[in-house]
N, CA, C and O atoms as CSV, one atom per row, in Angstrom:
chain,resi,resn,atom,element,x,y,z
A,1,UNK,N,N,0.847,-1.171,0.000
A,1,UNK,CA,C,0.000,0.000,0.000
A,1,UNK,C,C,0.893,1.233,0.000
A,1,UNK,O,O,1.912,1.320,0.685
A,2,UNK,N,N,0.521,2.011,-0.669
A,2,UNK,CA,C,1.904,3.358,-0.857
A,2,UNK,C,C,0.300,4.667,-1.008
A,2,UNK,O,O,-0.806,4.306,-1.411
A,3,UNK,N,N,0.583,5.868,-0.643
A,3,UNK,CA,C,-0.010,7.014,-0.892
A,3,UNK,C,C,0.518,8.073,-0.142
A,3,UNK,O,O,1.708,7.835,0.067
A,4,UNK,N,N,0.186,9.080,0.331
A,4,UNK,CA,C,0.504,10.244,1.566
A,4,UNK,C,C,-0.297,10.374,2.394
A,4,UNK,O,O,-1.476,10.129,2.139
A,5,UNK,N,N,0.066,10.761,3.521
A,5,UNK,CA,C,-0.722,11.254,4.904
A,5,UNK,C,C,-0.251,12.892,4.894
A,5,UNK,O,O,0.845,13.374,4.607
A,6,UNK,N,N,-1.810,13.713,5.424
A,6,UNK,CA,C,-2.072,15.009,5.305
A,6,UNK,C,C,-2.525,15.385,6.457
A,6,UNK,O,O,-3.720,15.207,6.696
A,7,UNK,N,N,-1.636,16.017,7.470
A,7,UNK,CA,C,-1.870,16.715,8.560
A,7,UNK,C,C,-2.985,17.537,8.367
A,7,UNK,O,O,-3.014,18.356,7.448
A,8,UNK,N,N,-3.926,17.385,9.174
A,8,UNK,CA,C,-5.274,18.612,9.429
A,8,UNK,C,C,-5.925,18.536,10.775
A,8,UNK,O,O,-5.598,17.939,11.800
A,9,UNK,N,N,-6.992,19.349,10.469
A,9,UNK,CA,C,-7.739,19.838,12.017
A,9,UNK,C,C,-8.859,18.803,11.826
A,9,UNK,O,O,-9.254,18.469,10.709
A,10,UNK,N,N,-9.401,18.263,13.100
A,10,UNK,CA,C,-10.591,17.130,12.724
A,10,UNK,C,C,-11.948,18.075,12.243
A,10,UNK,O,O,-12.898,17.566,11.648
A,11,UNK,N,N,-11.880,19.558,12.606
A,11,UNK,CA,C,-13.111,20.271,11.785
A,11,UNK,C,C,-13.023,20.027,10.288
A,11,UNK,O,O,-14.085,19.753,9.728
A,12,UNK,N,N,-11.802,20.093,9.481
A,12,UNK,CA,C,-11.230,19.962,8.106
A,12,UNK,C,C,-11.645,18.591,7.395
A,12,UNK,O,O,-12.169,18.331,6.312
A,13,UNK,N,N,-11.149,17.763,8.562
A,13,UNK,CA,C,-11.415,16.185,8.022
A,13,UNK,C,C,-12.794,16.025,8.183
A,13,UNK,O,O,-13.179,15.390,7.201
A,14,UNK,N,N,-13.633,16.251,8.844
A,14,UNK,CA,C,-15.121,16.687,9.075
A,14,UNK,C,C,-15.702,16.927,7.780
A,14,UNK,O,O,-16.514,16.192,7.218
A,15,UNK,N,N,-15.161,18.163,7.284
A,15,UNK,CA,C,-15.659,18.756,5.874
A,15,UNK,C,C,-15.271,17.774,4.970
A,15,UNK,O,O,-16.094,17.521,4.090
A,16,UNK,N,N,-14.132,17.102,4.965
A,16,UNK,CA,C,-13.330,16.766,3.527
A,16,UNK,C,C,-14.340,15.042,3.772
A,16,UNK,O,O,-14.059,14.120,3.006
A,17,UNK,N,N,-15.189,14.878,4.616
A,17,UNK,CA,C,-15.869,13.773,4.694
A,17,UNK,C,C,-17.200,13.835,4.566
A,17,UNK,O,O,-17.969,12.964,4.973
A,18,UNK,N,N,-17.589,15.082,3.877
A,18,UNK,CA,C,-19.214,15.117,3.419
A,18,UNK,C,C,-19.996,15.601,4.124
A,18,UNK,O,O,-21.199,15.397,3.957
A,19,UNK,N,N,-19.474,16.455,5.206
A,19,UNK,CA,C,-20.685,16.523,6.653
A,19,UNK,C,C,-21.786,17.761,5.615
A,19,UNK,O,O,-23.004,17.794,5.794
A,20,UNK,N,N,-20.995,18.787,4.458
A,20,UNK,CA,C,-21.690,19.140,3.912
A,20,UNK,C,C,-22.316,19.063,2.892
A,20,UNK,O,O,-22.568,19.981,2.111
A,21,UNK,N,N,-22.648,17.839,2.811
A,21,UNK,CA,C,-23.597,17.037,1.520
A,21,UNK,C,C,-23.085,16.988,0.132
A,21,UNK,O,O,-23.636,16.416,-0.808
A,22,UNK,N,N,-21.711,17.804,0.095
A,22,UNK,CA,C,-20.937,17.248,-1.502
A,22,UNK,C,C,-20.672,16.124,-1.648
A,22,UNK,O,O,-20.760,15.407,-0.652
A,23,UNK,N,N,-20.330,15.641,-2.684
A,23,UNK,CA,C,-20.067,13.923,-3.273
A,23,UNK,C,C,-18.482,13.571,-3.031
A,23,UNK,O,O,-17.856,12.630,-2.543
A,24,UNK,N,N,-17.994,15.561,-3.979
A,24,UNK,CA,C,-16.232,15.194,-4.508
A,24,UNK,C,C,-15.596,16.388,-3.946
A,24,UNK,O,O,-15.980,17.538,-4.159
A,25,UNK,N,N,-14.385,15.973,-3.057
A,25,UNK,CA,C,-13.565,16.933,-2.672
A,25,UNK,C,C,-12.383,16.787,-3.040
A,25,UNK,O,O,-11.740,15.793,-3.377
A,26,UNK,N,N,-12.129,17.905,-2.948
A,26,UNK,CA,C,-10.011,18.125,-3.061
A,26,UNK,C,C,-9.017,18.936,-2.104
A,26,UNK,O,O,-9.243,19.734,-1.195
A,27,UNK,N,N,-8.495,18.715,-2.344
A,27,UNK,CA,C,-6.940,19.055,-1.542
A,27,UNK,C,C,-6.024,20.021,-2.647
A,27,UNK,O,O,-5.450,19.500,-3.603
A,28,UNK,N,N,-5.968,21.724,-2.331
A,28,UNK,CA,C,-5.043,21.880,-3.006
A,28,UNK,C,C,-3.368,21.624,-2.434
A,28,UNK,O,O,-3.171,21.326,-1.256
A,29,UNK,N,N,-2.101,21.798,-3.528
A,29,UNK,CA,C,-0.896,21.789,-2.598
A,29,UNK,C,C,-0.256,22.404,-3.044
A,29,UNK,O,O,-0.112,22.289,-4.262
A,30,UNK,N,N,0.317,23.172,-2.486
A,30,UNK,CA,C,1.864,23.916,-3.208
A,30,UNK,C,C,2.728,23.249,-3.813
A,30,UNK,O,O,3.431,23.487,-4.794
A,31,UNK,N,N,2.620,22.410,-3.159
A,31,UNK,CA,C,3.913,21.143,-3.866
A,31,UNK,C,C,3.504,19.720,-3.968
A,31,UNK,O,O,3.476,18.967,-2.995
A,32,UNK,N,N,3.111,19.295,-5.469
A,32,UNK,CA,C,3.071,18.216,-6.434
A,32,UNK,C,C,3.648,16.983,-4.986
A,32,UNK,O,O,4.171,17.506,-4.002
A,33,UNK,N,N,3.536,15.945,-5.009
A,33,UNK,CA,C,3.904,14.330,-4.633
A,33,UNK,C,C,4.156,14.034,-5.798
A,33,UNK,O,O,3.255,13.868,-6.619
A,34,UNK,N,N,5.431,13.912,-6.091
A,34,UNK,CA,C,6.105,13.165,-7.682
A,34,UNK,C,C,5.602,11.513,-7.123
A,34,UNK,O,O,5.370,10.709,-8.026
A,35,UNK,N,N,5.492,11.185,-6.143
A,35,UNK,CA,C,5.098,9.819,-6.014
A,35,UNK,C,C,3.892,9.142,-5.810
A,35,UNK,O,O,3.815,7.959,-5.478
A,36,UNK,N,N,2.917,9.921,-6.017
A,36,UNK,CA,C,1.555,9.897,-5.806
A,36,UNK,C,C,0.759,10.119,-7.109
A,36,UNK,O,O,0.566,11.001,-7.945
A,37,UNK,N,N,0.307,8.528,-6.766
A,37,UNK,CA,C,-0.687,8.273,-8.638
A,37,UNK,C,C,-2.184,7.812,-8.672
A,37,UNK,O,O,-2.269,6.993,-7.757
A,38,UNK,N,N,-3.478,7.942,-9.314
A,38,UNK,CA,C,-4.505,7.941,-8.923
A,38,UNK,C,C,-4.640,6.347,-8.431
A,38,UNK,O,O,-3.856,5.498,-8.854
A,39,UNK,N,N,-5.490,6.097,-7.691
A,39,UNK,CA,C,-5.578,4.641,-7.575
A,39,UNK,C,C,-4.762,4.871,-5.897
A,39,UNK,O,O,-5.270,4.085,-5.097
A,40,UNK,N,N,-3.936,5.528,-5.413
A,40,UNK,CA,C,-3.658,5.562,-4.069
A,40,UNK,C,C,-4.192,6.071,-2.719
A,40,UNK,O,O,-5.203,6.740,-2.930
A,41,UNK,N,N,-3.939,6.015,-1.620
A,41,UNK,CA,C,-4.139,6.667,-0.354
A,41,UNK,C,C,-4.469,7.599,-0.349
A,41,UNK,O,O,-3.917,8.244,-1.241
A,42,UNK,N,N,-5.349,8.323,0.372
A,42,UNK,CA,C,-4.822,9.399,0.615
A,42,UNK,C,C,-4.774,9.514,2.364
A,42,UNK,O,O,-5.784,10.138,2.690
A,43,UNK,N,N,-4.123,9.211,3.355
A,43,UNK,CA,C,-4.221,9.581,4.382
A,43,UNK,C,C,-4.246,10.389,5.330
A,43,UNK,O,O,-3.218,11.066,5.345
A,44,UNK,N,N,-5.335,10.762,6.569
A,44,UNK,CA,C,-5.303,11.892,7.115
A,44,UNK,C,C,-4.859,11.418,8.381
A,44,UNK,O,O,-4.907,10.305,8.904
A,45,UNK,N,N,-4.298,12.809,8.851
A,45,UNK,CA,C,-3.936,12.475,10.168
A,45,UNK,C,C,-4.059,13.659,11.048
A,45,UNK,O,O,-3.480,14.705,10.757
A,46,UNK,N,N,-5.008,13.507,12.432
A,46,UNK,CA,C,-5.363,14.676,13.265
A,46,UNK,C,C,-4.835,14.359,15.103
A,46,UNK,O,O,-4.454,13.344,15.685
A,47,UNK,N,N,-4.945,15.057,15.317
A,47,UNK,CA,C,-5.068,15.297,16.841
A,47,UNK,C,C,-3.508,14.277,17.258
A,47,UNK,O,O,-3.154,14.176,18.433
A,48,UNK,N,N,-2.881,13.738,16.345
A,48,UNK,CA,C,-1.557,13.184,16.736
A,48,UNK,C,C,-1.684,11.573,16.388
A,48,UNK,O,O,-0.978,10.740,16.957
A,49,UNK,N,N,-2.985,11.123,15.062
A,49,UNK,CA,C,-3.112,10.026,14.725
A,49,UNK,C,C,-3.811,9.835,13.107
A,49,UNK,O,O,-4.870,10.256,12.641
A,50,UNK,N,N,-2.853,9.120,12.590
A,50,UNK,CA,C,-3.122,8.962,11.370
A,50,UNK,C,C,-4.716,8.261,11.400
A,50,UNK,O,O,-4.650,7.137,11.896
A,51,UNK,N,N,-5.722,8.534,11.112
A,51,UNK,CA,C,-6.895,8.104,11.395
A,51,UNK,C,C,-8.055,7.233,10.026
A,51,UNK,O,O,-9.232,6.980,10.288
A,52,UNK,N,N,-7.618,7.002,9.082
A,52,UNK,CA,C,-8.117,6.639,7.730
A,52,UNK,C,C,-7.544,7.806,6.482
A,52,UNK,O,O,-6.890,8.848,6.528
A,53,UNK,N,N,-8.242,6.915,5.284
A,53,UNK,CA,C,-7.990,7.127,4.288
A,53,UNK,C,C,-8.906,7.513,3.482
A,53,UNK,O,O,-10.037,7.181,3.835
A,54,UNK,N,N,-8.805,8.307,2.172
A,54,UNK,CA,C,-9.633,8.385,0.780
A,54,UNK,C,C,-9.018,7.529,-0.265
A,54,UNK,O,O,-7.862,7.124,-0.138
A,55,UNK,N,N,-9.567,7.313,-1.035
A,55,UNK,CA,C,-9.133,6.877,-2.317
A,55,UNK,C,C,-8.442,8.260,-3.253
A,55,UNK,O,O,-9.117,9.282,-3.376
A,56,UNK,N,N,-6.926,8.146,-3.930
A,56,UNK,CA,C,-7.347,9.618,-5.022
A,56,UNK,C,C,-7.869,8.928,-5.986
A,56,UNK,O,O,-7.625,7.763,-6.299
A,57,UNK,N,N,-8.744,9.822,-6.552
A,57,UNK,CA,C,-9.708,9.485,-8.115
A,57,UNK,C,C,-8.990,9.892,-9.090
A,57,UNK,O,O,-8.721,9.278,-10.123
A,58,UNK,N,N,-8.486,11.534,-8.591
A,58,UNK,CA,C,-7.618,12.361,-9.584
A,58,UNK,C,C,-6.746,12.809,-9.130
A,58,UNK,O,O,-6.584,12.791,-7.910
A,59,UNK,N,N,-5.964,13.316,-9.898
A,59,UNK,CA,C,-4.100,14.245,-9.471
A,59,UNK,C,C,-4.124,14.830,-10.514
A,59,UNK,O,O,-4.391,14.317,-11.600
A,60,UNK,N,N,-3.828,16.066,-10.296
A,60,UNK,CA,C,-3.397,16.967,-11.080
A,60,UNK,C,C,-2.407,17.556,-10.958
A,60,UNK,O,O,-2.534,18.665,-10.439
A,61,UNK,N,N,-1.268,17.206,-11.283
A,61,UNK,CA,C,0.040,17.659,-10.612
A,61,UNK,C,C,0.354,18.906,-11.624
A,61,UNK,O,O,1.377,19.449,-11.208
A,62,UNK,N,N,-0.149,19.584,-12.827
A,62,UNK,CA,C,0.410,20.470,-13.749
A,62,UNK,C,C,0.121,21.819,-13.693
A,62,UNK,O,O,0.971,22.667,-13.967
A,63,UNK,N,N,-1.315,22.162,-13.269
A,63,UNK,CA,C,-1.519,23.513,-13.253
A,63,UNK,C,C,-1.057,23.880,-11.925
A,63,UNK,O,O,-0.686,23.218,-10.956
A,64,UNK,N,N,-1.210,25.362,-12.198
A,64,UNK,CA,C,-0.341,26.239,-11.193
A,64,UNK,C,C,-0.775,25.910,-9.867
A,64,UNK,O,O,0.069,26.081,-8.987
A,65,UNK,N,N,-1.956,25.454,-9.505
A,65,UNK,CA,C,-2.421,24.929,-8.064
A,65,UNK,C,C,-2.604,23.516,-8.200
A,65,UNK,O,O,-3.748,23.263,-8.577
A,66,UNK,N,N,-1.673,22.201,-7.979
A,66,UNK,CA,C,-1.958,21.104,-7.440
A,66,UNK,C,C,-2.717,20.534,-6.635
A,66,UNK,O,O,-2.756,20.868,-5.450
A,67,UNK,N,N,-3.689,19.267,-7.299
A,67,UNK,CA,C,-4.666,18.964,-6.947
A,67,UNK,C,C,-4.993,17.673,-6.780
A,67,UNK,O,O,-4.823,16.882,-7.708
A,68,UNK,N,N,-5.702,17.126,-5.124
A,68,UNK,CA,C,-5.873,15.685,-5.678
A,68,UNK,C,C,-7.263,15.421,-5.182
A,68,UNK,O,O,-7.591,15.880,-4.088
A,69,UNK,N,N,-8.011,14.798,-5.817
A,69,UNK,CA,C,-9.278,14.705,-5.828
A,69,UNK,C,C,-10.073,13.131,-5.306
A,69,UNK,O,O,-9.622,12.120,-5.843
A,70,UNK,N,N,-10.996,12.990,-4.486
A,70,UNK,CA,C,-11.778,12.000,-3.892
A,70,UNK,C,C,-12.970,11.810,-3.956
A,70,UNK,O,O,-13.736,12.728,-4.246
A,71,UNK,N,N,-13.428,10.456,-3.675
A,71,UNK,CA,C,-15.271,10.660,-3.588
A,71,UNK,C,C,-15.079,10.318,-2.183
A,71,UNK,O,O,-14.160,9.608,-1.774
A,72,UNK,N,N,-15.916,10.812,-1.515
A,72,UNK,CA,C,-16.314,10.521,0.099
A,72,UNK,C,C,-16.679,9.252,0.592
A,72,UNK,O,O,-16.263,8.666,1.591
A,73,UNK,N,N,-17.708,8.828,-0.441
A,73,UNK,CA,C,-17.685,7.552,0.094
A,73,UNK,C,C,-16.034,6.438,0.339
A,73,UNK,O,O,-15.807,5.489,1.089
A,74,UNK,N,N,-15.425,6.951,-0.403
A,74,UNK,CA,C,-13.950,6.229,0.021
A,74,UNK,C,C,-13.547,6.627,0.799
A,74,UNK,O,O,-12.383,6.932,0.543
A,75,UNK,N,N,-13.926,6.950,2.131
A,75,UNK,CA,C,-13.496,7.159,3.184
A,75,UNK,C,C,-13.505,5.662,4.050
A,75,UNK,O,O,-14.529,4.996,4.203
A,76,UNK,N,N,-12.156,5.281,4.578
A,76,UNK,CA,C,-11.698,4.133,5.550
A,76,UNK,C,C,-11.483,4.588,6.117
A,76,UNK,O,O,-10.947,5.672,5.889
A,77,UNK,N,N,-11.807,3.980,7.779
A,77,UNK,CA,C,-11.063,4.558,8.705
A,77,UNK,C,C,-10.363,3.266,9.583
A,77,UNK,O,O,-10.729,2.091,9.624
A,78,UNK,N,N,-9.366,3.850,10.180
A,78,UNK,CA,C,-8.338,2.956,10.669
A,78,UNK,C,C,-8.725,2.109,12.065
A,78,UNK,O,O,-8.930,2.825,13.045
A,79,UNK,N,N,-8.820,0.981,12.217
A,79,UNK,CA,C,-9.479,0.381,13.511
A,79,UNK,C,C,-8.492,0.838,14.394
A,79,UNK,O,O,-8.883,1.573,15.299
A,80,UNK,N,N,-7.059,0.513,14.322
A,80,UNK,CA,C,-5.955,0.989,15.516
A,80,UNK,C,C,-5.605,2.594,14.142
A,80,UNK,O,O,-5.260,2.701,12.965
A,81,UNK,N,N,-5.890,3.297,15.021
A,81,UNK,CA,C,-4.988,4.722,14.479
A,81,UNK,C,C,-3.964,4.813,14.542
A,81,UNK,O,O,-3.758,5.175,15.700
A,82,UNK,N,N,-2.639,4.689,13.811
A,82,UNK,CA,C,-1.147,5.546,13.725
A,82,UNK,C,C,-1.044,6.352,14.589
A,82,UNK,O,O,-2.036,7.076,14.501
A,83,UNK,N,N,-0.290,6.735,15.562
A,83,UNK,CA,C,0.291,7.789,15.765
A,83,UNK,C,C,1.266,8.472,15.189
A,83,UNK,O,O,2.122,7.879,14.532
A,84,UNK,N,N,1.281,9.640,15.329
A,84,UNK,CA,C,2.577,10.595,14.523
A,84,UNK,C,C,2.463,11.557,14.558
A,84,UNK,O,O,1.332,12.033,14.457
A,85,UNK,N,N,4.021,12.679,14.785
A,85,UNK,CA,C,4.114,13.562,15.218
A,85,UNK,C,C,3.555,14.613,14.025
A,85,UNK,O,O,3.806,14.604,12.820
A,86,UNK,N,N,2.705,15.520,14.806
A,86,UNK,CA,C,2.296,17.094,13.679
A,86,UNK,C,C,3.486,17.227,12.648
A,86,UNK,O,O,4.673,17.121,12.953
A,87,UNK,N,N,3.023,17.461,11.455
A,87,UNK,CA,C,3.497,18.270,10.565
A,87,UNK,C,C,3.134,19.166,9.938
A,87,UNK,O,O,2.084,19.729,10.245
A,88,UNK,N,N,4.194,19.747,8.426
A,88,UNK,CA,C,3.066,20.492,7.525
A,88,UNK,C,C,3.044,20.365,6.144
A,88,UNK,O,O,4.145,20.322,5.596
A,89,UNK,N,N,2.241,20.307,5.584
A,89,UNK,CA,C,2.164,19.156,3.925
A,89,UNK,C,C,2.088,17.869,4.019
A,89,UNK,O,O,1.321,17.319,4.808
A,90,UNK,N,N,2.764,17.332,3.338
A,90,UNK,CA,C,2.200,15.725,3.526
A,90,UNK,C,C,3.717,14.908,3.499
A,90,UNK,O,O,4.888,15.231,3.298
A,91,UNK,N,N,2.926,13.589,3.845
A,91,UNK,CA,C,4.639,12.802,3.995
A,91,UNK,C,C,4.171,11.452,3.280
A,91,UNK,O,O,3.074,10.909,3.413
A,92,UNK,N,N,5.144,11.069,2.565
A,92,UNK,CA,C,4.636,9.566,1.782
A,92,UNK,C,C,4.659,8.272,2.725
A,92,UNK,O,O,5.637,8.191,3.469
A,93,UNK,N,N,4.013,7.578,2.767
A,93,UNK,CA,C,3.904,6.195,3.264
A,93,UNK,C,C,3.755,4.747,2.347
A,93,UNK,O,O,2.852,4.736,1.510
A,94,UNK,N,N,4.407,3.827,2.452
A,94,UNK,CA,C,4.478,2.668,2.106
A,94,UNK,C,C,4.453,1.693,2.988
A,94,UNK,O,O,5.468,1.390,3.616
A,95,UNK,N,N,3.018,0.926,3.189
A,95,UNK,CA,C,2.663,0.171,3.724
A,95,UNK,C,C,2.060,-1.501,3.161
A,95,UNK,O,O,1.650,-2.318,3.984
């Protein structure tokens, strides 16, 4: 299993999980994941625990704002949560 984990606030992961009735969300980034391809992870991680995943649907690594895109219903969540220390942007994982 390979994708990234994305430090956020659990209000954020809240939103990015449909609480407001959209289907498809995204993530913009300043900086592209050269290692991140549709079909992967996307993992979040709050309060000091990697806590589940999305599916990406899409990546858009070319225009000037980088983008990776999900449906909500691909939301997993992790029975034992990860721990791990805060960051900022994302960090790759291979599992």
């Amino acid at each position: 299993m390979s994708g990234i984990v994305i430090y956020t606030t659990p209000e954020i992961l809240e939103h990015k999980k449909g609480v407001d009735g959209y289907e498809w969300y995204y993530w913009a980034m300043s900086r592209a994941p050269k290692h991140l391809e549709e079909g992967d992870d996307i993992f979040f991680a709050v309060s000091g625990f990697v806590v589940g995943s999305f599916k990406c649907e899409a990546f858009n690594p070319w225009d000037k704002e980088e983008t990776i895109t999900w449906h909500k219903d691909s939301w997993v969540s992790l029975s034992n949560p990860i721990a791990v220390i805060p960051f900022r942007g994302f960090r790759y994982v291979w599992w």
